[in-house]
C-alpha positions as CSV (number, residue, x, y, z in Angstrom):
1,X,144.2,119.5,104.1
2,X,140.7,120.3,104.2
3,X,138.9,122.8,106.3
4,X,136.5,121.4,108.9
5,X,133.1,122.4,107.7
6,X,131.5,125.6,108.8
7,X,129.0,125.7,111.7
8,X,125.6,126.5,110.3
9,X,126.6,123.2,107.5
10,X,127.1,121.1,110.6
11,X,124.2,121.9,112.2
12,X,122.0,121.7,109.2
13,X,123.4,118.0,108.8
14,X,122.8,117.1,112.1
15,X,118.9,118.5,112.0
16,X,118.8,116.1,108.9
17,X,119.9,113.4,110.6
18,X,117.5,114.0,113.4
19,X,114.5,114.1,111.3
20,X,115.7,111.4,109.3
21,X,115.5,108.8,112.5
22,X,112.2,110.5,113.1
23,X,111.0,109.7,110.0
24,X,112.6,105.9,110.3
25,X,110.6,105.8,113.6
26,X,107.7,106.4,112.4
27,X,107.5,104.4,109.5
28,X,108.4,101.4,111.9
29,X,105.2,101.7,113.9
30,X,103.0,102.0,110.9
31,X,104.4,98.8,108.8
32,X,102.5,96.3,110.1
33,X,103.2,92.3,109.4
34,X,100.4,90.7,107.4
35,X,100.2,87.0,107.8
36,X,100.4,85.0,104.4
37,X,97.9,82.0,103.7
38,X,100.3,79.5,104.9
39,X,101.6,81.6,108.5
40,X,97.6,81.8,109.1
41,X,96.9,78.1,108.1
42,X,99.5,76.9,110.6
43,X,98.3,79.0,113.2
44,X,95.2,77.7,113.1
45,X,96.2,74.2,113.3
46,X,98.6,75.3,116.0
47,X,95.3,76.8,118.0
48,X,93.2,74.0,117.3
49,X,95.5,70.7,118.4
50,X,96.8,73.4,121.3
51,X,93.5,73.4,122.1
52,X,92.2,70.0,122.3
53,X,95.6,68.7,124.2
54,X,95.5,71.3,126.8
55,X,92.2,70.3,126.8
56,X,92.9,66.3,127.3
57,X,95.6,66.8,129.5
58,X,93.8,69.0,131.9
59,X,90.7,66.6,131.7
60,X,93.2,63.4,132.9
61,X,94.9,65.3,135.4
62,X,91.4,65.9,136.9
63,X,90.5,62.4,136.7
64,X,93.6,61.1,138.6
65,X,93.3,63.9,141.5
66,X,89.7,63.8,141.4
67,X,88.8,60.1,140.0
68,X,86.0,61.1,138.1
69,X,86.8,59.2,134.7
70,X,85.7,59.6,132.0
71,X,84.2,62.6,133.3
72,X,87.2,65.2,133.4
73,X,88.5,63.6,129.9
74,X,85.5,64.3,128.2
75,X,84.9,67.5,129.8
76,X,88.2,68.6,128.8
77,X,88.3,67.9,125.2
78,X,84.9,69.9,125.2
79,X,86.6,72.9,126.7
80,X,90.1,72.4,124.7
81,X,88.1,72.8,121.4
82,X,85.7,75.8,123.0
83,X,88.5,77.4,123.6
84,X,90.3,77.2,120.1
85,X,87.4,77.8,118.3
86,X,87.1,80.9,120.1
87,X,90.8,81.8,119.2
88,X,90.6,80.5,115.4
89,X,87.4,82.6,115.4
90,X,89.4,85.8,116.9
91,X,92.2,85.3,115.2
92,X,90.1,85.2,111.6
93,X,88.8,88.3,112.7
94,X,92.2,90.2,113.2
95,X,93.0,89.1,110.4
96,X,90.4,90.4,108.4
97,X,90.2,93.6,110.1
98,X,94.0,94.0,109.0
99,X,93.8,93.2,105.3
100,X,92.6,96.6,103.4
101,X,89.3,95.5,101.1
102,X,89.9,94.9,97.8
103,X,88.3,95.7,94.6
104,X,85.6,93.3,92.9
105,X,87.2,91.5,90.1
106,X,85.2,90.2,87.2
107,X,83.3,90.6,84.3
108,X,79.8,91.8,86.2
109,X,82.1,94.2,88.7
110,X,81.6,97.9,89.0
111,X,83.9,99.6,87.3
112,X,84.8,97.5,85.1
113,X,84.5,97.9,80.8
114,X,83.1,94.8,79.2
């Protein structure tokens, strides 16, 4: 049989173990998910068909409650694709805020040795 293990071992293990899941923590909330080309490409399409639908069909809901055609229709397509410009335009801007800057590549690039 073996002998449980001493006191100041079991507490150092359990210290461990608590800075461990500190340090798993912590590393979650700084890993943060960069989008690839094709998650951003799709999201973009997404914002801009989003856009111009929510667009039409608040534009046709206006004309029937309101009978203004083609007034609302046209007025809503204008505001669906304000409005996912806007976000395409916000969302390009995230997105390049989150991407650290690379280095120039080439033969006339700084640091470089022709």
């Amino acid at each position: 049989m073996t002998d449980p293990p001493p006191p100041e071992r079991d507490e150092a293990l359990k210290r461990l173990d608590q800075r461990i899941d500190a340090m798993a923590a912590s590393n979650v909330r700084k890993v943060r998910h960069v989008e690839t080309g094709a998650e951003a490409g799709y999201k973009v399409v997404g914002e801009l068909f989003g856009g111009i639908i929510g667009g039409l069909g608040l534009g046709w809901t206006l004309d029937r409650v309101a009978g203004t055609t083609p007034w609302g229709l046209i007025g809503g397509v204008v505001i669906g694709m304000t409005a996912s410009i806007l976000l395409i335009v916000r969302s390009a801007e995230r997105t390049q805020k989150a991407r650290p800057a690379e280095p120039p590549k080439g033969p006339g690039a700084p640091g470089q040795d022709d």
